[in-house]
NUDONU-335366 format. One record per atom (N, C-alpha, C, CB): z, x, y; residue in one letter. Coordinates in steps of 0.2 Angstrom, whole numbers, padded with zeros to 4 digits, always signed. Glycine has a CB too. Layout:
BEGIN
ZXYa;...
***
This chain:
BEGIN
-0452-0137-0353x;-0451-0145-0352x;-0448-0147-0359x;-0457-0148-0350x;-0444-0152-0358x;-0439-0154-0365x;-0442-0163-0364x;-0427-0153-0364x;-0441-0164-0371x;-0442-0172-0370x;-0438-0178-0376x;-0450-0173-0371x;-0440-0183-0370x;-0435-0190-0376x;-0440-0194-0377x;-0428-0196-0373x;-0437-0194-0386x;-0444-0199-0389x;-0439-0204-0389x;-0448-0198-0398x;-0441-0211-0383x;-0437-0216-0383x;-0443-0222-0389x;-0435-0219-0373x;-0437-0227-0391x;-0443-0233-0392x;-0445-0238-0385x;-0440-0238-0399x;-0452-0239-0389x;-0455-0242-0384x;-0452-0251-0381x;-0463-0241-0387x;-0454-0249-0376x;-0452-0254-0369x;-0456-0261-0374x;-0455-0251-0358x;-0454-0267-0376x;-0458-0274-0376x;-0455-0277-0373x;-0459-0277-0382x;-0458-0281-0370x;-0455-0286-0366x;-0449-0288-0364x;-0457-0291-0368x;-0449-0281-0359x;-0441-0278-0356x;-0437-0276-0361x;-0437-0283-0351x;-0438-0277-0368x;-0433-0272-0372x;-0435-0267-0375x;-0430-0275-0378x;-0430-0260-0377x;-0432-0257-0380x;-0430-0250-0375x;-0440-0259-0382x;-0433-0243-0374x;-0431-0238-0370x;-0425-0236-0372x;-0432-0238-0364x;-0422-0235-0378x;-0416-0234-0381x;-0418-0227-0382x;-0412-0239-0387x;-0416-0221-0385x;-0415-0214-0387x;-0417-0216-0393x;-0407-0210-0387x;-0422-0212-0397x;-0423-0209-0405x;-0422-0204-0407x;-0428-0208-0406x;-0425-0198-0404x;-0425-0191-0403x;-0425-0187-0397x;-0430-0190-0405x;-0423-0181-0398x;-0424-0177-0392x;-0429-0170-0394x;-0415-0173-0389x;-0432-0167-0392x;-0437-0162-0392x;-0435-0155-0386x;-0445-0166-0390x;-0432-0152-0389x;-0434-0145-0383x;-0439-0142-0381x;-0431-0140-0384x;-0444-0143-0384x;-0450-0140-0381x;-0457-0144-0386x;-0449-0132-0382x;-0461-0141-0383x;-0469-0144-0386x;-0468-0143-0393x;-0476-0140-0384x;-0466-0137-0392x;-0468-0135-0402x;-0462-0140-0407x;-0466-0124-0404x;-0456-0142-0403x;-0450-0146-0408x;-0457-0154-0406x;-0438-0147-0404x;-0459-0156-0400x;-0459-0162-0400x;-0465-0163-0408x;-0463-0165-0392x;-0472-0158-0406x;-0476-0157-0411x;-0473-0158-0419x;-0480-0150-0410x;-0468-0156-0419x;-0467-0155-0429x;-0461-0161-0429x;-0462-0145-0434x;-0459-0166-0424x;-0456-0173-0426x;-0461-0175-0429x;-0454-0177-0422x;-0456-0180-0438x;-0460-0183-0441x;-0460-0187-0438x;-0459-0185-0447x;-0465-0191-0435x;-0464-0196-0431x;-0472-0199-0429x;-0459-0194-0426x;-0475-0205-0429x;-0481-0206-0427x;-0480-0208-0419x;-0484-0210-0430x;-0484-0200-0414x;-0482-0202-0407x;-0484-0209-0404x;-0485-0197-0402x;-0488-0211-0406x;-0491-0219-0403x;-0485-0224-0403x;-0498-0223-0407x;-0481-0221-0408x;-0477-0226-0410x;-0471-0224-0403x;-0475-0226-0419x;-0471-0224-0400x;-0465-0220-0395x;-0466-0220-0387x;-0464-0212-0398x;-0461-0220-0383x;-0463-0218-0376x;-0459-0210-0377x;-0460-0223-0370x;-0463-0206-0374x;-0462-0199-0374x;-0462-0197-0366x;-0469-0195-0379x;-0454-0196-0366x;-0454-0194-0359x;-0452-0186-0357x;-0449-0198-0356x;-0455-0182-0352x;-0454-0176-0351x;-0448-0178-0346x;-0460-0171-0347x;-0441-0172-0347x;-0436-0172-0347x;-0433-0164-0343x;-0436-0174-0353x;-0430-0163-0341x;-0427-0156-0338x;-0423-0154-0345x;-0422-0157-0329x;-0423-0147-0344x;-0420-0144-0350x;-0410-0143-0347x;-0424-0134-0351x;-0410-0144-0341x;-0404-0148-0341x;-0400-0154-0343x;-0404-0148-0337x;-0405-0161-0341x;-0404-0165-0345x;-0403-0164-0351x;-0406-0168-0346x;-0408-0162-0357x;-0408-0161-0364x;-0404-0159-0364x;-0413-0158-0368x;-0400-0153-0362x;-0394-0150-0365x;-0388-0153-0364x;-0393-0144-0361x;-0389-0159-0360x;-0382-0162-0357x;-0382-0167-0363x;-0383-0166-0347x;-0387-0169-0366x;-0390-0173-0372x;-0388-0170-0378x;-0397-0175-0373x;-0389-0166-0378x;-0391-0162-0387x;-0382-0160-0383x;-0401-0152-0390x;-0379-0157-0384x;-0371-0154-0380x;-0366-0160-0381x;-0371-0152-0371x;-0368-0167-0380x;-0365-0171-0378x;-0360-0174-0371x;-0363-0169-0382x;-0363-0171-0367x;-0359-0169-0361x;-0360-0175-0356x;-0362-0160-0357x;-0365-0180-0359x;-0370-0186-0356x;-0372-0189-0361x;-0376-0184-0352x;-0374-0197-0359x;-0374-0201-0366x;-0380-0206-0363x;-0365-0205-0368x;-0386-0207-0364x;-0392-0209-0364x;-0390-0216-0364x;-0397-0205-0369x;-0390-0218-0358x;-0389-0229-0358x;-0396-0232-0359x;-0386-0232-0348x;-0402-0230-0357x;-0407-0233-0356x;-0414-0230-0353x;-0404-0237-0354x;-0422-0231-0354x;-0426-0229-0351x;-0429-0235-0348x;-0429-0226-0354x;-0432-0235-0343x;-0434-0243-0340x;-0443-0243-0338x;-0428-0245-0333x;-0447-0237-0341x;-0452-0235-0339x;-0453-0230-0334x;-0453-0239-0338x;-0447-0230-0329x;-0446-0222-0322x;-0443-0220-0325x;-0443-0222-0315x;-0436-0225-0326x;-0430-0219-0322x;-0425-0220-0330x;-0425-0224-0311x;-0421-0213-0331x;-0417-0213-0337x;-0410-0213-0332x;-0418-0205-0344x;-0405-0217-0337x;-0399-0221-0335x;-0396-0215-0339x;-0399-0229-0337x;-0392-0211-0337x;-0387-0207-0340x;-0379-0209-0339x;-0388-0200-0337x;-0374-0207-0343x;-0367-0208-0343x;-0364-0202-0343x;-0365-0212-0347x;-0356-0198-0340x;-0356-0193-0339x;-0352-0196-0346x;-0355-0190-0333x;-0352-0192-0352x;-0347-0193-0357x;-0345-0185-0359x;-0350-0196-0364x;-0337-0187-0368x;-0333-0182-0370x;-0332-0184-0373x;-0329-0180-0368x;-0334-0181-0381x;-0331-0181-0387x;-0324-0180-0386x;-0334-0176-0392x;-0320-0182-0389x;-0316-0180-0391x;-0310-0182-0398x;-0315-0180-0386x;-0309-0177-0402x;-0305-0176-0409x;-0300-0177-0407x;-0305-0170-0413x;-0296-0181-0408x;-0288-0177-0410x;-0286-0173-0413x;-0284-0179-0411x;-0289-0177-0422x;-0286-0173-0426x;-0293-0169-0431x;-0278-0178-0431x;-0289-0167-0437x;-0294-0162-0440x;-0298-0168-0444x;-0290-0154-0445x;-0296-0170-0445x;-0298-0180-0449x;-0303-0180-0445x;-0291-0188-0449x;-0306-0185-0439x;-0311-0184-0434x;-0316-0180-0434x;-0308-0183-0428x;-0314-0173-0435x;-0322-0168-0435x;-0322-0169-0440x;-0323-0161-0434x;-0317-0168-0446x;-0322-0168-0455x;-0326-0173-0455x;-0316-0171-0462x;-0324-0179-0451x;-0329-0186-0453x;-0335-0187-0450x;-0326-0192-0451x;-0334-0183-0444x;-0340-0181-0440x;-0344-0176-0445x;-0337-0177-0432x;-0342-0170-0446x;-0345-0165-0450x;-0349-0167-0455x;-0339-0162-0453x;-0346-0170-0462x;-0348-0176-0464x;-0352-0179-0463x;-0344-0179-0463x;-0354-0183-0459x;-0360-0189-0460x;-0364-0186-0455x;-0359-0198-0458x;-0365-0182-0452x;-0369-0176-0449x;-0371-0173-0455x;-0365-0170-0444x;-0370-0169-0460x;-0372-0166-0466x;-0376-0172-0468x;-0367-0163-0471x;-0375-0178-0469x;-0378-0182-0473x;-0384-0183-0471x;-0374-0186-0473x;-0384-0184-0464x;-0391-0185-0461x;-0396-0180-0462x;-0392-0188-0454x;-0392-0173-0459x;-0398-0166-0462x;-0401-0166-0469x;-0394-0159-0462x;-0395-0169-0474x;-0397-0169-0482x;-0401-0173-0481x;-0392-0171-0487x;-0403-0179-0480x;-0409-0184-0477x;-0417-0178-0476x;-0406-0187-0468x;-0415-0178-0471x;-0424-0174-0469x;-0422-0165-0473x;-0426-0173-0457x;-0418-0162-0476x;-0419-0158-0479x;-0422-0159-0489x;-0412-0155-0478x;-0418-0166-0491x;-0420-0170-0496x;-0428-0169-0497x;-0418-0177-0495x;-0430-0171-0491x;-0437-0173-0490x;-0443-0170-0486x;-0437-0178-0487x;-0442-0164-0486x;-0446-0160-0480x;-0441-0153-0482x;-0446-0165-0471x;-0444-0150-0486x;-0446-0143-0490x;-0451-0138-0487x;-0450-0146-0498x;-0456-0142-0488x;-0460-0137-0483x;-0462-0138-0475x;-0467-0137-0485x;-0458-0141-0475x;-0458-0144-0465x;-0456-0135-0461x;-0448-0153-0462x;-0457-0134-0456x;-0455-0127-0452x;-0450-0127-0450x;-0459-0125-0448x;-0446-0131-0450x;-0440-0130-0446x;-0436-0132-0453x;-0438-0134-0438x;-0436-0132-0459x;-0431-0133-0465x;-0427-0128-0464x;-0433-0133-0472x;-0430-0120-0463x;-0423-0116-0463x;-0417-0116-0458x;-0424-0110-0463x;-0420-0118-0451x;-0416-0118-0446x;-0411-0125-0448x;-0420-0119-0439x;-0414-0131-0450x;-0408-0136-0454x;-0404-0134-0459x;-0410-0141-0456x;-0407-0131-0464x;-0401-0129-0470x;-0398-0125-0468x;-0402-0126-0477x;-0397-0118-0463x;-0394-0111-0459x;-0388-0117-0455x;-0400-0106-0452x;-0389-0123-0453x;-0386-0127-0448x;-0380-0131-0454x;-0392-0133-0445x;-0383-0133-0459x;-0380-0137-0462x;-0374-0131-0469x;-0388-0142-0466x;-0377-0126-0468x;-0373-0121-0471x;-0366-0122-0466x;-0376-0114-0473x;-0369-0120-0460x;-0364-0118-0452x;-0359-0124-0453x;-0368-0119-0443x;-0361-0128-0452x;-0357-0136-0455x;-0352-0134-0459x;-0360-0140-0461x;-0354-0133-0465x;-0351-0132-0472x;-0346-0126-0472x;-0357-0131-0477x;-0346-0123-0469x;-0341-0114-0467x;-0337-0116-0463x;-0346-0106-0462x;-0338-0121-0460x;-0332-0122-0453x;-0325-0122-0456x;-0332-0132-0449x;-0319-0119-0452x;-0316-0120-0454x;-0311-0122-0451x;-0316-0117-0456x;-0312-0131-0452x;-0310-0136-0446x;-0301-0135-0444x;-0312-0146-0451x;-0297-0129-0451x;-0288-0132-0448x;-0288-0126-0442x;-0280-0130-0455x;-0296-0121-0440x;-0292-0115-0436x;-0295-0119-0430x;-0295-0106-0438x;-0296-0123-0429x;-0297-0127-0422x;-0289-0131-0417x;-0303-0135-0425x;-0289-0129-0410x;-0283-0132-0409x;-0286-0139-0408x;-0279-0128-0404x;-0281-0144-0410x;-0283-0150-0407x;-0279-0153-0401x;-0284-0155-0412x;-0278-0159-0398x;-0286-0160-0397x;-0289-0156-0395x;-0288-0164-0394x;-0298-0157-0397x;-0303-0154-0397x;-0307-0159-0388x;-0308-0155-0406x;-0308-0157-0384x;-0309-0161-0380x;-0317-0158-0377x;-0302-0161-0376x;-0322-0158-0384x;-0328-0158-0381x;-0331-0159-0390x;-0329-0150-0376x;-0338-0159-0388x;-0339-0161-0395x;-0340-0155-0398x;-0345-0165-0396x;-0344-0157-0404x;-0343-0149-0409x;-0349-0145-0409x;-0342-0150-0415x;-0355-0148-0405x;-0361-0145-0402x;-0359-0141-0396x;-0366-0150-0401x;-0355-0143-0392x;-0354-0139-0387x;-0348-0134-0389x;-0354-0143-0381x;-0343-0134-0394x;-0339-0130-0395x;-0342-0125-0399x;-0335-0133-0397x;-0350-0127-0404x;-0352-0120-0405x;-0356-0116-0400x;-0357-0121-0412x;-0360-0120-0397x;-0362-0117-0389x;-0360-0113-0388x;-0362-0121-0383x;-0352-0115-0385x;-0345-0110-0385x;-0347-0102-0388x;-0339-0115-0391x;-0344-0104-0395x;-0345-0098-0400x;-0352-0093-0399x;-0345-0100-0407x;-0358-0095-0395x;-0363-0093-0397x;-0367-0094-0404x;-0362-0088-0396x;-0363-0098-0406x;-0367-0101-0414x;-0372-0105-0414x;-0362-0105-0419x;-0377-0106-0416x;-0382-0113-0415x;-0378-0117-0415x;-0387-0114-0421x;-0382-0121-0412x;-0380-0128-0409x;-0385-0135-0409x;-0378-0127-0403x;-0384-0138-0414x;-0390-0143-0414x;-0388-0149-0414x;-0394-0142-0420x;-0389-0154-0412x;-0388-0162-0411x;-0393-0166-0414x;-0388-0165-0404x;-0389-0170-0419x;-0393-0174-0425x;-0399-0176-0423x;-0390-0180-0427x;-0402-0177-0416x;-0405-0182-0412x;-0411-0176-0411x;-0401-0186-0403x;-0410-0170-0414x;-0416-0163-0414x;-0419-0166-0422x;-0413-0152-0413x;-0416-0170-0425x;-0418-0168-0432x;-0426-0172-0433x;-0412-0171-0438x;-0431-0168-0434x;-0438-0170-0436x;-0439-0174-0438x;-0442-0168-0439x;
***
């Protein structure tokens, strides 16, 4: 079972996307205080359609999650660098800060992967995102929205 840490519903606002979790053990090592959150169980289809990009999270309303069918898409090699880019930035974030957290090595192995791309051997356009184009490769594939 996969799950979305949405924020909590007040007085009809709120149920927007925080985080995604693929399993008990990722939900368990989000920094995150659970009370503070609606924690929904999720099909590992969805999550993937989430963490891939392939669907784009509109809303939770207490039942039911509101999905959109979406597509990244690059034209040029400018686009992913920027993407690339402020993706590293946020890993640098919880890698900055969380040293001894259990999943640091799978983010710096991620944030190196990043860093090794080598964005001119891509044809463009790129008409998927870059999570699902490592998917592709069989390379890890992680979406900012896993990060603890």
């Amino acid at each position: 079972m996969s799950y979305f840490i949405c924020n909590k519903i007040i007085n009809g606002v709120g149920g927007d996307l925080y985080r995604i979790a693929e399993n008990i053990e990722d939900l368990n090592n989000q920094n995150i205080n659970k009370d503070n959150y609606l924690i929904v169980e999720e099909s590992q289809e969805n999550f993937n359609a989430i963490r891939l990009k392939t669907k784009i999270f509109l809303s939770y309303d207490g039942n039911n999650i509101q999905f959109q069918d979406y597509s990244d898409l690059f034209l040029k090699k400018e686009e992913i660098d920027t993407y690339i880019k402020n993706t590293k930035t946020i890993i640098t974030f919880f890698l900055d800060s969380n040293k001894n957290h259990p999943y640091y090595g799978k983010w710096k192995n991620y944030y190196d992967q990043l860093s090794n791309l080598d964005t001119s051997s891509i044809s463009y356009p790129l008409n998927k995102s870059l999570e699902q184009y490592f998917d592709d490769l069989n390379k890890p594939s992680l979406n900012p929205l896993q990060i603890p």
